[in-house]
C-alpha positions as CSV (number, residue, x, y, z in Angstrom):
1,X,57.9,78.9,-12.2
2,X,58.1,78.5,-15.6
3,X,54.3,78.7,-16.5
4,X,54.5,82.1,-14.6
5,X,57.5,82.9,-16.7
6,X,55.4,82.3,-19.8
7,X,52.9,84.6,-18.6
8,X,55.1,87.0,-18.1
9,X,57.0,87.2,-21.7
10,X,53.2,86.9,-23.3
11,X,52.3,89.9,-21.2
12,X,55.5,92.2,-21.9
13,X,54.6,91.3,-25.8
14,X,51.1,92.5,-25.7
15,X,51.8,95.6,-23.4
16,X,54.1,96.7,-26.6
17,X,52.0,96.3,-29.3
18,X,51.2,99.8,-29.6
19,X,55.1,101.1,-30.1
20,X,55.4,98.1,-32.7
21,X,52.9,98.8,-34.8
22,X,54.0,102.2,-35.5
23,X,57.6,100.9,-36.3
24,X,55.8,98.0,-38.3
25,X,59.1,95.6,-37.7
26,X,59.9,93.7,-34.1
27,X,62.1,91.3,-32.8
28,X,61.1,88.7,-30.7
29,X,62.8,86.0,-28.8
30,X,60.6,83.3,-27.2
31,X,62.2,80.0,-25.4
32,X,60.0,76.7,-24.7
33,X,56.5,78.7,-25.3
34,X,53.8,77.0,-26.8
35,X,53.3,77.3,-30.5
36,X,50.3,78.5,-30.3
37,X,51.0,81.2,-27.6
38,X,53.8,81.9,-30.6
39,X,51.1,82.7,-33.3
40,X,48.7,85.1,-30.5
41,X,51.7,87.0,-29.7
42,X,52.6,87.5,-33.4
43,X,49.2,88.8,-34.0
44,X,49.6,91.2,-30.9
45,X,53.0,92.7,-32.1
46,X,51.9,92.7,-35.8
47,X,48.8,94.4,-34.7
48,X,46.8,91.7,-36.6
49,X,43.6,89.8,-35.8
50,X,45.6,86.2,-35.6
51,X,43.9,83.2,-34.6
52,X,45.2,79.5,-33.9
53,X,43.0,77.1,-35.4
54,X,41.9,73.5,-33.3
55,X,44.3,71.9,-35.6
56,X,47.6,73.1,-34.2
57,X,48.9,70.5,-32.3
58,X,50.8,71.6,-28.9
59,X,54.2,71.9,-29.0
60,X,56.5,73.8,-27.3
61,X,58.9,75.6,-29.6
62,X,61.9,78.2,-29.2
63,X,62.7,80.8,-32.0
64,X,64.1,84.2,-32.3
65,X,63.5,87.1,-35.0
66,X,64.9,90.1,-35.1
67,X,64.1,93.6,-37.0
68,X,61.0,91.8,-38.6
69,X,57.6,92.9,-40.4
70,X,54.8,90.9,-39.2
71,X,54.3,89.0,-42.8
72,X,58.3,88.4,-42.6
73,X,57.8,86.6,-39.1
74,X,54.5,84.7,-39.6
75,X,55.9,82.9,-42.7
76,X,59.3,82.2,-41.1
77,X,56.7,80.3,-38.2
78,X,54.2,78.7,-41.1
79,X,57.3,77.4,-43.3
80,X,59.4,76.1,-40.1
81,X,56.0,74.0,-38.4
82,X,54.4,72.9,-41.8
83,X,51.5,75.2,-40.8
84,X,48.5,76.9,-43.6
85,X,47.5,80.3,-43.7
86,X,43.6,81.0,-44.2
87,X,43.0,84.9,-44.3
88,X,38.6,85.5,-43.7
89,X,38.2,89.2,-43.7
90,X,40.8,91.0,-41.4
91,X,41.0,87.5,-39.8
92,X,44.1,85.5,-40.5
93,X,43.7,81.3,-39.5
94,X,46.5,79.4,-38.7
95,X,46.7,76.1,-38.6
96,X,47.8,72.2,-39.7
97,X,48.4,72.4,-43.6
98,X,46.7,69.1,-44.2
99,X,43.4,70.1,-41.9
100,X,43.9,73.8,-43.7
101,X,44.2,72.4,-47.5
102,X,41.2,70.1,-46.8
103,X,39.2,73.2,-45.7
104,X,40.3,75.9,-47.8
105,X,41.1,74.2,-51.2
106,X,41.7,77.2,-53.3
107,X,42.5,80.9,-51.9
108,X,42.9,84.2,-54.2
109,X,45.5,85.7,-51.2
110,X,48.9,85.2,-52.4
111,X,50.8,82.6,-50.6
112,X,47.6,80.9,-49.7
113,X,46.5,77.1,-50.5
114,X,45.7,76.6,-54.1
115,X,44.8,73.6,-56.2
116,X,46.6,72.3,-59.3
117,X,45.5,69.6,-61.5
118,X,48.6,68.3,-63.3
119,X,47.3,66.0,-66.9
120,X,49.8,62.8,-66.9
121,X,50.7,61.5,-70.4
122,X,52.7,58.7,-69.7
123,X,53.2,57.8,-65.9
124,X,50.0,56.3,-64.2
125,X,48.1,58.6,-61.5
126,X,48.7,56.0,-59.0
127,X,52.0,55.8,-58.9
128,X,52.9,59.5,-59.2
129,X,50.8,60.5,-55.9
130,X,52.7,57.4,-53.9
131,X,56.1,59.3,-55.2
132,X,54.7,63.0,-54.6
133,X,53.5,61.9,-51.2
134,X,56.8,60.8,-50.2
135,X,58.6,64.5,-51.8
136,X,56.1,67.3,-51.0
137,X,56.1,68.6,-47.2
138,X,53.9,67.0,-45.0
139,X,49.9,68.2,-45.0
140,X,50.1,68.5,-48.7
141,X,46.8,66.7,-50.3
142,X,47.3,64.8,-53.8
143,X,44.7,62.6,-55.5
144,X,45.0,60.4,-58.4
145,X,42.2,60.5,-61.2
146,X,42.4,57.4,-63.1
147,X,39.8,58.2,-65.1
148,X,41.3,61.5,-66.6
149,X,45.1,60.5,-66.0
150,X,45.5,63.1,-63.8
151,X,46.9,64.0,-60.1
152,X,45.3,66.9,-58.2
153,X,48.0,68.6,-55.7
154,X,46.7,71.1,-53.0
155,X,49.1,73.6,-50.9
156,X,50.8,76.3,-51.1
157,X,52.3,77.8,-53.8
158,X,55.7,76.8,-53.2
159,X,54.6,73.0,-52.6
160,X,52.5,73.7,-55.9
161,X,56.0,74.7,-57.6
162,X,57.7,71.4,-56.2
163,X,54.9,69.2,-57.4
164,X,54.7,70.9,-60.8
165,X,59.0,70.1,-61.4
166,X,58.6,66.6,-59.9
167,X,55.6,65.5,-61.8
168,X,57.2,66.8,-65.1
169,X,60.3,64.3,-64.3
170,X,57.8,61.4,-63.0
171,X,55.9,61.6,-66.1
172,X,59.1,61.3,-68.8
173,X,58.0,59.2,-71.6
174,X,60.1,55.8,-71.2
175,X,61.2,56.4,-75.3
176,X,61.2,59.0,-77.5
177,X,58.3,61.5,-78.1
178,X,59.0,61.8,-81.9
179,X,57.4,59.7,-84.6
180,X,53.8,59.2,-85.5
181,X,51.5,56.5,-83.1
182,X,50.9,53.6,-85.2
183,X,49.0,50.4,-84.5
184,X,50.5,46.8,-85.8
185,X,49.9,43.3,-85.7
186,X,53.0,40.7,-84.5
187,X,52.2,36.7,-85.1
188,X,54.2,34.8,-82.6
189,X,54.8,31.2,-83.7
190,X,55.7,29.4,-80.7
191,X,55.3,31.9,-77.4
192,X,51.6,32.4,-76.7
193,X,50.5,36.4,-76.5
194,X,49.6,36.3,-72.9
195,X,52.9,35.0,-71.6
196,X,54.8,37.8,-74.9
197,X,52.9,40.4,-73.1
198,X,54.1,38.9,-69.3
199,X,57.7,39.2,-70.8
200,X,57.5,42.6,-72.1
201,X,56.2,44.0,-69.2
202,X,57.7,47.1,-67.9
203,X,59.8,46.8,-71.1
204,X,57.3,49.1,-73.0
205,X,54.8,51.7,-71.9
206,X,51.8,50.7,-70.1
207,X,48.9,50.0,-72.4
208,X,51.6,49.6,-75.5
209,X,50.4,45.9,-76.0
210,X,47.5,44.1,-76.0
211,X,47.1,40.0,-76.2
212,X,45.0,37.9,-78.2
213,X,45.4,34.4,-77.6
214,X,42.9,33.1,-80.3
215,X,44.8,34.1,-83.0
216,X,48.1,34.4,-81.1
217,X,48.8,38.2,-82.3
218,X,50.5,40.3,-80.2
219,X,48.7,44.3,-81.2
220,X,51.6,46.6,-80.3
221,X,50.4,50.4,-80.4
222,X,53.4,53.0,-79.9
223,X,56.1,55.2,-82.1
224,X,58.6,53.8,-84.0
225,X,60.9,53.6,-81.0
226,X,58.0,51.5,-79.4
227,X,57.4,49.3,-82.4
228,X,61.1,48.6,-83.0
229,X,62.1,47.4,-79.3
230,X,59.2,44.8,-79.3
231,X,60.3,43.3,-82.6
232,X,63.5,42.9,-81.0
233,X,62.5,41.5,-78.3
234,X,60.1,39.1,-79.7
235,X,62.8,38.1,-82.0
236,X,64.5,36.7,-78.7
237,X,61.9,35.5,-77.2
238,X,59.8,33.8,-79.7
239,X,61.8,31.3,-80.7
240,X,61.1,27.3,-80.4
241,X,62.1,26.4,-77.1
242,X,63.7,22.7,-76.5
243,X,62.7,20.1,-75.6
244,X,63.1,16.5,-73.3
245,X,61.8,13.3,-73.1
246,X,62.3,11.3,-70.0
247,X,62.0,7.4,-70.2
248,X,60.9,6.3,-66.8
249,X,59.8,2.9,-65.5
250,X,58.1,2.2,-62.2
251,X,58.7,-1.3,-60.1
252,X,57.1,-2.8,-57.1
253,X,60.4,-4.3,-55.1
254,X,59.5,-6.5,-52.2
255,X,62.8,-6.9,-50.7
256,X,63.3,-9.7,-48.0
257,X,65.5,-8.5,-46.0
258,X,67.8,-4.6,-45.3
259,X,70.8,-7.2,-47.5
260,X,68.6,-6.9,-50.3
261,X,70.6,-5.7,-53.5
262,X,68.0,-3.3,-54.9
263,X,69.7,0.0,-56.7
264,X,70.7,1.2,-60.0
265,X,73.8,0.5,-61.4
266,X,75.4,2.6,-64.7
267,X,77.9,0.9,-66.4
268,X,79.5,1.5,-70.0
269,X,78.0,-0.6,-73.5
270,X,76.9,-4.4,-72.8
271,X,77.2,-4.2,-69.3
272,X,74.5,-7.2,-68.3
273,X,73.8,-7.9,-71.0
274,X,74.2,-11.9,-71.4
275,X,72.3,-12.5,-68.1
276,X,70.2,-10.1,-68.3
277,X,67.6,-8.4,-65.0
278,X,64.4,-7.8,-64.5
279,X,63.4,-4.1,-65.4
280,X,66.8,-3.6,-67.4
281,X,67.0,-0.5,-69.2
282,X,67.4,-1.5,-73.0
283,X,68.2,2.0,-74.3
284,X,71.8,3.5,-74.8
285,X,72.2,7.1,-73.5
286,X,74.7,8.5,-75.7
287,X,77.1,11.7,-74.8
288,X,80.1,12.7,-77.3
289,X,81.6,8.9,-77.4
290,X,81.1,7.7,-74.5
291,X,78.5,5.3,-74.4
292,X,76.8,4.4,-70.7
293,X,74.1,2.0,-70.5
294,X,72.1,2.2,-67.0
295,X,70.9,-1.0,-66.3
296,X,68.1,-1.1,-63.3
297,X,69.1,-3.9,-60.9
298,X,65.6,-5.3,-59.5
299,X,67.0,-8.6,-59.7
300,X,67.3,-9.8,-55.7
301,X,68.1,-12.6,-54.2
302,X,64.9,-13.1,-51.9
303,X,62.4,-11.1,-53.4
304,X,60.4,-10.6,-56.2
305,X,59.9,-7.2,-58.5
306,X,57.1,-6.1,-60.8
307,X,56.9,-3.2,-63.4
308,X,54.1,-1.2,-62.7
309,X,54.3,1.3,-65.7
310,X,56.1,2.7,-68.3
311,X,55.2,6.4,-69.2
312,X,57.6,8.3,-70.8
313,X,57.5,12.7,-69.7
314,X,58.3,15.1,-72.5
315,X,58.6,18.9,-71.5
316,X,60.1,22.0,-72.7
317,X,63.8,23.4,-70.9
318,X,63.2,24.9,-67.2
319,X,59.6,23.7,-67.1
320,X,58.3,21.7,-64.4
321,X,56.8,18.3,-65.5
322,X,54.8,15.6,-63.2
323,X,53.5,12.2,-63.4
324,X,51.3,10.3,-60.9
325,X,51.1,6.6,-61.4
326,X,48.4,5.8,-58.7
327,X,44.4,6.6,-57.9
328,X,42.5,9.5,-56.5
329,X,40.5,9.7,-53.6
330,X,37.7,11.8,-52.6
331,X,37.3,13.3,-49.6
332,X,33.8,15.1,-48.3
333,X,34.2,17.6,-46.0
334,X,31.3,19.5,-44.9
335,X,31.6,23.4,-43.8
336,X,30.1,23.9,-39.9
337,X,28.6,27.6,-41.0
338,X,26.5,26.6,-44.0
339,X,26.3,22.9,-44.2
340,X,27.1,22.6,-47.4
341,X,29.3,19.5,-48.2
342,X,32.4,19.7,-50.7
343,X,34.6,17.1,-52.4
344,X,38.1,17.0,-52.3
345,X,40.9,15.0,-53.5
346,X,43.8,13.4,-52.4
347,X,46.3,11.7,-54.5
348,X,47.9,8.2,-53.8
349,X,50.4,6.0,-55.9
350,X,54.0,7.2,-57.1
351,X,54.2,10.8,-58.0
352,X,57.3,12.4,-59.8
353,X,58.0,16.3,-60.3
354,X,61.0,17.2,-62.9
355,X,62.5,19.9,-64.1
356,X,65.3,19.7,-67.0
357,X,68.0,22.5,-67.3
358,X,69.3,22.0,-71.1
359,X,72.8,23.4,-71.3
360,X,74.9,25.2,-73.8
361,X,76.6,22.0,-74.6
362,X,74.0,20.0,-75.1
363,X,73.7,18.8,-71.3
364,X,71.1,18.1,-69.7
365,X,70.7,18.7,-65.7
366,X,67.3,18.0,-64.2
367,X,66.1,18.4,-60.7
368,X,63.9,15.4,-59.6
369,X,61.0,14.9,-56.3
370,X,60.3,11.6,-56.1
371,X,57.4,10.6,-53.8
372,X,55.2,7.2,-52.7
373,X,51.9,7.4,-50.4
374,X,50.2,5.0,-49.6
375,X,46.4,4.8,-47.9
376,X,46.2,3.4,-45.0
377,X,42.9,3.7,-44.5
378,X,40.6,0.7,-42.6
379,X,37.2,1.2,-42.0
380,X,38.1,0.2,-38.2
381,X,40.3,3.3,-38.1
382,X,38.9,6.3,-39.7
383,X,35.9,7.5,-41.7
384,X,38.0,9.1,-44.8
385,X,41.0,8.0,-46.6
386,X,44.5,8.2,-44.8
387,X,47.3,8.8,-46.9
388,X,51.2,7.9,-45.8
389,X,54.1,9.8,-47.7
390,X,57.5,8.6,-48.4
């Protein structure tokens, strides 16, 4: 019933194209017709040579104008279902405004797709066309040019008016326009340029700085705005950083038996002193006035001890240090597509990872990862070293 109903209305329309023309304004009321039955029976009360191109997507759509001209009610349709105008002689084209601005870049009707190439000065291309993509209404083409600086926006003119206000608040200059562009020269002393530069990053305008490494010069290229903020933040950043030095000392316990009394024990000044233990810890660790000496106990009853190194770790504050006491192994592994061996290798012995927080106070926190393997490989067992982790 309804597809005769359909038929009907579209038949009425056309019957009564004559009378419209003549008034040149209609009303029309249309409920659940196809859109692009809508833009035919447009064309037939208009009295215009309308046609729906391939790229209108069915949809079935309800609207109703009244006391309209024909260019009144074809843009009320265009604007509400993101649809392009293309006029070709006394032929108007209707259809999807991204297939429409991809086919007819640049039209001398009014209200038809144009082209606008908008020159950036500050913001890069790639990032304005992810934010005008996500503002302009939907069909709208934009392309970033890196190699101008530039973002090419295709639609209609009012899209072309959105673009054009957006762009001018996308591409703000992050400080001031005023002052002359100068180019200078910044030593740093104890931060190297590459990691300055890391810092500064989205701090300063792109392409403001540039690293050199060999001499450790940071080349800063901006206003005076520009110039003042990195001195200022170089001044914070560049300064020495401080340092610690861990004391450690690795022993081989063989305990007898789970009574064992292996451990560390911290006690104040002297503690152990007269008898002494093997692997005691000779140095005094020193905090305001109180004085704690941290003796290792690797003195068992049953079992005997060995020191199997000494290394002391020194490392700057919040950076990770690590120390293997042990040997590397190689492992071959061959790859099944090209047959091409490689070597690999795998650690074993003692391993320790720290990382020392330095407080305001003078304090020192530090987060430690102890780990033992072991290799258990026989030449019974496997063909390539066997590693067990504690």
């Amino acid at each position: 019933m309804r597809v005769f109903a359909l038929i009907g209305a579209l038949a009425i329309g056309l019957s009564a194209a004559p009378a419209a023309a003549a008034a040149d304004r209609f009303s029309i009321d249309a409920r659940d017709v196809d859109l692009a039955d809508v833009i035919r029976l447009l064309g037939a009360r208009g009295d215009q040579n309308v046609v729906a191109d391939g790229s209108v997507k069915p949809q079935r759509v309800t609207l109703r104008l009244h006391d309209v001209s024909f260019d009144e009610a074809l843009a009320t349709v265009v604007t509400a279902y993101s649809l392009q105008t293309h006029r070709d002689g006394r032929t108007i084209i209707v259809g999807d405004s991204a297939s429409m601005n991809r086919r007819f870049p640049d039209e001398t009707t009014a209200g038809a797709t144009q082209t606008a190439v908008f020159s950036l000065a500050h913001a890069r291309p790639d990032d304005v066309v992810v934010a005008l993509q996500g503002a302009l209404p939907q069909g709208t083409v934009v392309v970033g040019d890196r190699r101008t600086g530039s973002v090419l926006v295709t639609a209609n003119p009012q899209a072309i008016g959105r673009a054009r206000r957006l762009i001018a608040a996308f591409d703000a200059p992050t400080f001031g326009n005023g002052g002359t562009i100068t180019t200078a020269s910044l030593q740093l002393h104890n931060l190297r340029a590459t990691e300055a530069a890391k810092s500064l990053k989205g701090v300063v305008p792109d392409g403001a700085l540039l690293p050199e490494d060999r001499q450790n010069v940071l080349i800063v290229t901006g206003n005076t705005e520009v110039q003042t903020a990195v001195r200022t933040l170089l001044a914070g950043i560049d300064g020495p950083g401080r340092q610690v030095m861990f004391e450690v000392r690795v022993a081989d316990v063989q305990p007898v038996n789970d009574q064992t009394n292996v451990g560390f024990e911290f006690a104040g000044a002297g503690y152990g002193a007269a008898g002494g233990s093997v692997g005691q810890f000779p140095y005094t660790l020193t905090k305001s006035s109180i004085v704690v000496n941290a003796q290792i106990n690797a003195l068992v009853q049953r079992g005997r001890a060995k020191i199997l190194a000494q290394p002391r770790i020194a490392t700057l504050n919040n950076r990770e240090a690590s120390l293997l006491i042990g040997s590397q192994y190689p492992v071959v592994t061959v790859n099944q597509q090209t047959g091409y061996p490689s070597v690999q290798t795998i650690d074993v012995g003692v391993r320790l990872r720290l990382t020392p927080t330095i407080g305001a106070d003078g304090e020192i926190t530090a987060e430690m990862h102890p780990e033992y393997s072991q290799n258990v490989w026989t030449a019974t067992t496997a063909t390539w070293p066997r590693a067990r982790l504690r």
